[in-house]
KEKE-3310 file (N, C-alpha, C; in steps of 0.2 Angstrom, whole numbers, plus 5000, padded with zeros to 4 digits):
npx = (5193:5189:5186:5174:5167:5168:5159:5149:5143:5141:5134:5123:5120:5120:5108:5099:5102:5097:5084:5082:5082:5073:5060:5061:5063:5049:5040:5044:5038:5024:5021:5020:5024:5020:5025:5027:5034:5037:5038:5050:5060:5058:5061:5075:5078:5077:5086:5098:5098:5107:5118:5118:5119:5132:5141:5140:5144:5157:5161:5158:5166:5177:5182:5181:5169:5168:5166:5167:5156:5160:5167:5161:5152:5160:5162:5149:5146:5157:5151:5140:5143:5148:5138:5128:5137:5139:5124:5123:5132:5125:5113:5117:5121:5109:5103:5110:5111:5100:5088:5087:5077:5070:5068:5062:5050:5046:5045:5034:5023:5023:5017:5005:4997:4997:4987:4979:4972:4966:4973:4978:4981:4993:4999:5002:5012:5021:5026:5030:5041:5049:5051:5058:5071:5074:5078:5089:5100:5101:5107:5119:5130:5139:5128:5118:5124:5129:5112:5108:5116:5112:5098:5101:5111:5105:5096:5107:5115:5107:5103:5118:5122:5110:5113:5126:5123:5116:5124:5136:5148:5155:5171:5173:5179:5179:5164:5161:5168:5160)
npy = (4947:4960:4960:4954:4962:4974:4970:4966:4975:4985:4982:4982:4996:5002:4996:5004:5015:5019:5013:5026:5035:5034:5034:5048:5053:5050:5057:5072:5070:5067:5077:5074:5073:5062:5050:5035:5032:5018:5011:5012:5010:4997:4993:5000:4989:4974:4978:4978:4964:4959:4960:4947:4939:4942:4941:4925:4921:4925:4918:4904:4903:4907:4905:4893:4890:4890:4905:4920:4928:4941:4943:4941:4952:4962:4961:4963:4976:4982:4980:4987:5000:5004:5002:5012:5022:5025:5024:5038:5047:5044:5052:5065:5070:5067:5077:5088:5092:5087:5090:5102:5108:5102:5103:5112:5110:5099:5104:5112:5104:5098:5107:5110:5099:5098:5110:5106:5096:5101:5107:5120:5137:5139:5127:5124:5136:5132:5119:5125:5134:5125:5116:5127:5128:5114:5117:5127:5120:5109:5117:5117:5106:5096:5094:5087:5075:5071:5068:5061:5048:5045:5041:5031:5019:5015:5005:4995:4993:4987:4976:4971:4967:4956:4948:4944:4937:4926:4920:4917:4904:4891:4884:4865:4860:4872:4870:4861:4862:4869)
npz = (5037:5034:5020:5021:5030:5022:5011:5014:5022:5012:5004:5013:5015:5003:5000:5009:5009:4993:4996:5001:4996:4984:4991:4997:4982:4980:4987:4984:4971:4972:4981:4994:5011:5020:5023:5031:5043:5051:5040:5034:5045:5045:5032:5034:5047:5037:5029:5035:5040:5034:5040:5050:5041:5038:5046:5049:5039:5041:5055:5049:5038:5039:5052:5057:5061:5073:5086:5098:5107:5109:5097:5087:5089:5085:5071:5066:5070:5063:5052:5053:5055:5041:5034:5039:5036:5022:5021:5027:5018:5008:5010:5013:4999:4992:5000:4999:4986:4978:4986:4993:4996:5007:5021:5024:5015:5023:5035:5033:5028:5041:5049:5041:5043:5057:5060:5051:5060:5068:5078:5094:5093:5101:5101:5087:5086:5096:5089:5077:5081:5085:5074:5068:5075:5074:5062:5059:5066:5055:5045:5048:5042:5051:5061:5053:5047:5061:5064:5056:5058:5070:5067:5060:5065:5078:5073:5067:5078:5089:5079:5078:5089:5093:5082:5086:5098:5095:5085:5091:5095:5104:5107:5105:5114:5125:5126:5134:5147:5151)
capx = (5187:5189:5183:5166:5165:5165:5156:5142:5142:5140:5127:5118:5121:5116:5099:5095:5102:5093:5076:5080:5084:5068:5056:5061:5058:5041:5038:5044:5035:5017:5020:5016:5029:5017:5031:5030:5043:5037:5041:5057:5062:5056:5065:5081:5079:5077:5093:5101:5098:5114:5124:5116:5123:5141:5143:5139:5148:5166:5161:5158:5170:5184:5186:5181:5161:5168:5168:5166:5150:5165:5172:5155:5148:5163:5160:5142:5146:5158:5146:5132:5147:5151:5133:5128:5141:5135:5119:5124:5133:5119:5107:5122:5123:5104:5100:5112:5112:5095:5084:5090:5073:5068:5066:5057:5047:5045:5043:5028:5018:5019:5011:5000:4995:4993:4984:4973:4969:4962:4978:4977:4988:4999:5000:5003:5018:5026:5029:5032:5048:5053:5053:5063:5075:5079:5082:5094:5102:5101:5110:5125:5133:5142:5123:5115:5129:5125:5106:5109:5120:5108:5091:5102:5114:5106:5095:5112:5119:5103:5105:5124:5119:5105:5117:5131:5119:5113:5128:5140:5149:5161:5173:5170:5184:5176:5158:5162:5169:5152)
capy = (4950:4969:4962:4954:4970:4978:4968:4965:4984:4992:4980:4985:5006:5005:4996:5008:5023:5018:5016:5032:5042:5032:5037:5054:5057:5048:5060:5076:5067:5069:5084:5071:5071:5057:5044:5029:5028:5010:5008:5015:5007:4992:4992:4996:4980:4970:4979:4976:4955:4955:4958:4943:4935:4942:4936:4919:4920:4927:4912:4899:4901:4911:4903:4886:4886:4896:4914:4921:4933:4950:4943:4941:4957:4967:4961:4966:4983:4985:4980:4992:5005:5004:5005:5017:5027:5027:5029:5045:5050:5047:5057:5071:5068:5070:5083:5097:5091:5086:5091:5106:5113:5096:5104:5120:5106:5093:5108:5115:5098:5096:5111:5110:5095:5101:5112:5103:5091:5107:5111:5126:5141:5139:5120:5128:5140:5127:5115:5129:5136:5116:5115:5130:5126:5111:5120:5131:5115:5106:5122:5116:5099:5092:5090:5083:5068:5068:5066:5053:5043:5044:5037:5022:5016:5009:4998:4994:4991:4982:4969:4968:4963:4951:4943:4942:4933:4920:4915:4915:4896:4890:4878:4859:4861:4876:4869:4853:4866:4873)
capz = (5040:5032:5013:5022:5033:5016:5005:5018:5024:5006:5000:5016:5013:4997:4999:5013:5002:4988:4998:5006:4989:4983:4995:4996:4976:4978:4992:4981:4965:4974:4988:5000:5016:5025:5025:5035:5050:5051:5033:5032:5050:5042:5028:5037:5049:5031:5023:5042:5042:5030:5047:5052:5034:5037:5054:5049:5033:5044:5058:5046:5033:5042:5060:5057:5062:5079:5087:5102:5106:5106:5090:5082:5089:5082:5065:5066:5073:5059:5046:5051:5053:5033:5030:5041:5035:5016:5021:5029:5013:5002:5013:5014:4993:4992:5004:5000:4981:4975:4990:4998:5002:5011:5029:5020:5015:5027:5041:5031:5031:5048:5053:5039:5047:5063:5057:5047:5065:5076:5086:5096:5089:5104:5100:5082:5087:5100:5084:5073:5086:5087:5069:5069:5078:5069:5052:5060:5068:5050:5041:5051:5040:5054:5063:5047:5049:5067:5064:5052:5061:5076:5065:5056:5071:5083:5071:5065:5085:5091:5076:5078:5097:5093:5077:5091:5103:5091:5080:5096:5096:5110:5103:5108:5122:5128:5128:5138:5153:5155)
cpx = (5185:5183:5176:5163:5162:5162:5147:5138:5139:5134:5123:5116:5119:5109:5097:5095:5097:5084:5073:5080:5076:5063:5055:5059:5051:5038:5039:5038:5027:5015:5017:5022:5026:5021:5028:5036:5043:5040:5049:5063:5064:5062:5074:5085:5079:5084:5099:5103:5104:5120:5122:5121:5132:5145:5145:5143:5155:5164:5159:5163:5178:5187:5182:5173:5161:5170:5165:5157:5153:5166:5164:5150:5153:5163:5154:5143:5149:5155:5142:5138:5146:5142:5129:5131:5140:5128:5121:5127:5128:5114:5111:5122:5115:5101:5103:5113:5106:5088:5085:5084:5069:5064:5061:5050:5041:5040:5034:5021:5018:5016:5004:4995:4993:4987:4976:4969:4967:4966:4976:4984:4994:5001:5005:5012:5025:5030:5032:5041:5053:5056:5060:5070:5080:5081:5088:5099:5105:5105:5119:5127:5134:5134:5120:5117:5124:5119:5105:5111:5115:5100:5094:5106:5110:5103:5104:5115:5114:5103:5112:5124:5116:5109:5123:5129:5118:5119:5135:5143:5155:5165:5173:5175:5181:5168:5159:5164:5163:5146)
cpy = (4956:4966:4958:4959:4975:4977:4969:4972:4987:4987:4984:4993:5005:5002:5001:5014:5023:5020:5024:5037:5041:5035:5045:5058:5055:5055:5067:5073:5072:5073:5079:5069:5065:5052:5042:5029:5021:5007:5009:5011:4999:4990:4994:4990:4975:4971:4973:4968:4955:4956:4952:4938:4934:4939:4929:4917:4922:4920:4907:4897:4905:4909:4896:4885:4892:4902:4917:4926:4940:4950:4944:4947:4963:4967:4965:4974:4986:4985:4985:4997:5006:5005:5009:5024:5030:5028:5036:5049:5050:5052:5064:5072:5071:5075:5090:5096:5091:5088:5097:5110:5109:5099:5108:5116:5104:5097:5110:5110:5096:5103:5112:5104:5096:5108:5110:5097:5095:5108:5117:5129:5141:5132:5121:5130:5134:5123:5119:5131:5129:5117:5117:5129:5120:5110:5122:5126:5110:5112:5118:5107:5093:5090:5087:5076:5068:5064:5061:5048:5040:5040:5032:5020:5013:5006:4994:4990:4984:4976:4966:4965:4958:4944:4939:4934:4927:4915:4914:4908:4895:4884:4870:4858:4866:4873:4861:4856:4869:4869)
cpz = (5036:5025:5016:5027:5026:5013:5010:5019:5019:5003:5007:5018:5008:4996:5003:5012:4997:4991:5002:4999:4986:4985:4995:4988:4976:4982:4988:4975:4966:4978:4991:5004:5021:5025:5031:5040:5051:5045:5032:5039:5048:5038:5030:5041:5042:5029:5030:5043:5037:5036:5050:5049:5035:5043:5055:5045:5037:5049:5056:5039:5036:5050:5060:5060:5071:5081:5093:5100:5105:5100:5085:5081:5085:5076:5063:5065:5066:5054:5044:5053:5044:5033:5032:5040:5026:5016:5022:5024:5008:5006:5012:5006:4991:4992:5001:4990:4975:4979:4995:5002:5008:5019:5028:5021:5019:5034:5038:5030:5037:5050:5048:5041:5054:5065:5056:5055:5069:5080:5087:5093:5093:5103:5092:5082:5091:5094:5079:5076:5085:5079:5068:5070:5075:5063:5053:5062:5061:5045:5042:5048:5045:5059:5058:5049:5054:5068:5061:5054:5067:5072:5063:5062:5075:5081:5069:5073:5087:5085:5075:5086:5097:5085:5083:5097:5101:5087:5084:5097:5098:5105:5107:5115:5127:5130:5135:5145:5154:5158)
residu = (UNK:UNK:UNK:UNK:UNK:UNK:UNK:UNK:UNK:UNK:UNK:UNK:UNK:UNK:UNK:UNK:UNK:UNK:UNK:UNK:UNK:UNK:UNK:UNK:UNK:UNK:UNK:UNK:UNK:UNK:UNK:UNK:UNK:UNK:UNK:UNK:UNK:UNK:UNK:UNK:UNK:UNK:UNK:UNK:UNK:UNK:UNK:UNK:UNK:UNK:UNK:UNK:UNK:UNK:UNK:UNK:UNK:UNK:UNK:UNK:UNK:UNK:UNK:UNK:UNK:UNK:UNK:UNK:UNK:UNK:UNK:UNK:UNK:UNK:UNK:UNK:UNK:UNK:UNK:UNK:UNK:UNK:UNK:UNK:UNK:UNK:UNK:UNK:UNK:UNK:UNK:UNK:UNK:UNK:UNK:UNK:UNK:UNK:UNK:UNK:UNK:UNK:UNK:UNK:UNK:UNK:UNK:UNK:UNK:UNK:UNK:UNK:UNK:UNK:UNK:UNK:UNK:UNK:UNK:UNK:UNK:UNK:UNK:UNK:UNK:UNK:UNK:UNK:UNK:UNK:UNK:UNK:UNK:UNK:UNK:UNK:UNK:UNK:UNK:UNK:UNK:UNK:UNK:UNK:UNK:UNK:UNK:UNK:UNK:UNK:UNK:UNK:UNK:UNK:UNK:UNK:UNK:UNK:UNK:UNK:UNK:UNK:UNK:UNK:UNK:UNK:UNK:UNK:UNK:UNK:UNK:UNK:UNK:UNK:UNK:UNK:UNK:UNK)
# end
C-alpha cells in the first residue's frame, strides 16, 4: 500500500505544483493577477482522478478485486495527503523563494479592481483592512502551510470520499448476506 500511496500521491503533487508554479509565472510574466479559481480548482479535480487510479490499482492488484469502503477511503485520504503535502511545499518553495512580493501583489489587484468597478471608499478600506490582515497572517509560515492545506485538502477529501464510494467491493460471501 505505502509505494502506491507514494507513487500515486507525488505524480498528483507534482501536476498540481507544477500548474500552480505555472500559473503563477504567467501571472508575474503579464502583471495580471486575474487567475481563474475555476481553472485552478479544475485542474486540481483532474490532477486528484489519480486517487481514483490508486484506489483501484491497491483494490485490484493488491486485495484480490476486494476492499471495504474504510480500507478504500484510507488509501485515497493517504494519497491526497502526499500530494497535498508537495503541493504545500511547492507553494512554501515558490512563495518565500521566487515570489516573495505575491501578496504585495495579489493585494494591490484587488483593490485596483475594486477600484476600477465603482466601490465606495468605505467598500475600498473594508477590502483594504481584510487584505491587510492577511499579509500580516501570511508573514507567519506556519499560516502559509495552513492556508495551503485548507485550498488543496478537501478537493483531496471529497474525491478520496467519492473514489471510496464507487470502487467499495464486498467479497462474494459478504455480498450474498445482504
Amino acid at each position: 500500500m505505502k509505494r502506491i500511496v507514494f507513487v500515486f500521491g507525488s505524480i498528483t503533487g507534482v501536476l498540481i505544483g507544477a500548474w500552480t508554479v505555472a500559473s503563477i509565472a504567467y501571472c508575474y510574466s503579464v502583471n495580471n493577477y486575474e487567475g481563474s479559481m475555476l481553472v485552478g480548482y479544475a485542474a486540481m479535480l483532474l490532477a486528484f482522478s489519480l486517487v481514483f487510479v490508486g484506489v483501484k490499482n491497491y483494490r485490484d492488484n493488491h486485495r484480490g478485486g476486494i476492499i471495504t469502503f474504510g480500507k478504500a477511503l484510507q488509501v485515497g485520504l493517504a494519497i491526497s495527503m502526499v500530494a497535498s503535502t508537495i503541493y504545500v511545499l511547492t507553494w512554501l518553495i515558490d512563495y518565500y523563494v521566487f515570489v516573495p512580493d505575491f501578496m504585495e501583489k495579489f493585494s494591490a489587484h484587488l483593490l485596483q479592481k475594486g477600484k476600477d468597478s465603482g466601490a465606495s471608499a468605505a467598500e475600498i478600506n473594508r477590502q483594504a483592512a481584510e487584505l491587510n490582515s492577511m499579509k500580516e497572517l501570511y508573514k507567519n509560515p506556519i499560516m502559509v502551510i495552513l492556508f495551503t492545506y485548507l485550498e488543496i485538502l478537501p478537493v483531496g477529501l471529497v474525491v478520496s470520499f467519492l473514489s471510496a464510494l464507487i470502487l467499495k467491493r464486498k467479497s462474494p460471501e459478504e455480498q450474498l448476506t445482504v
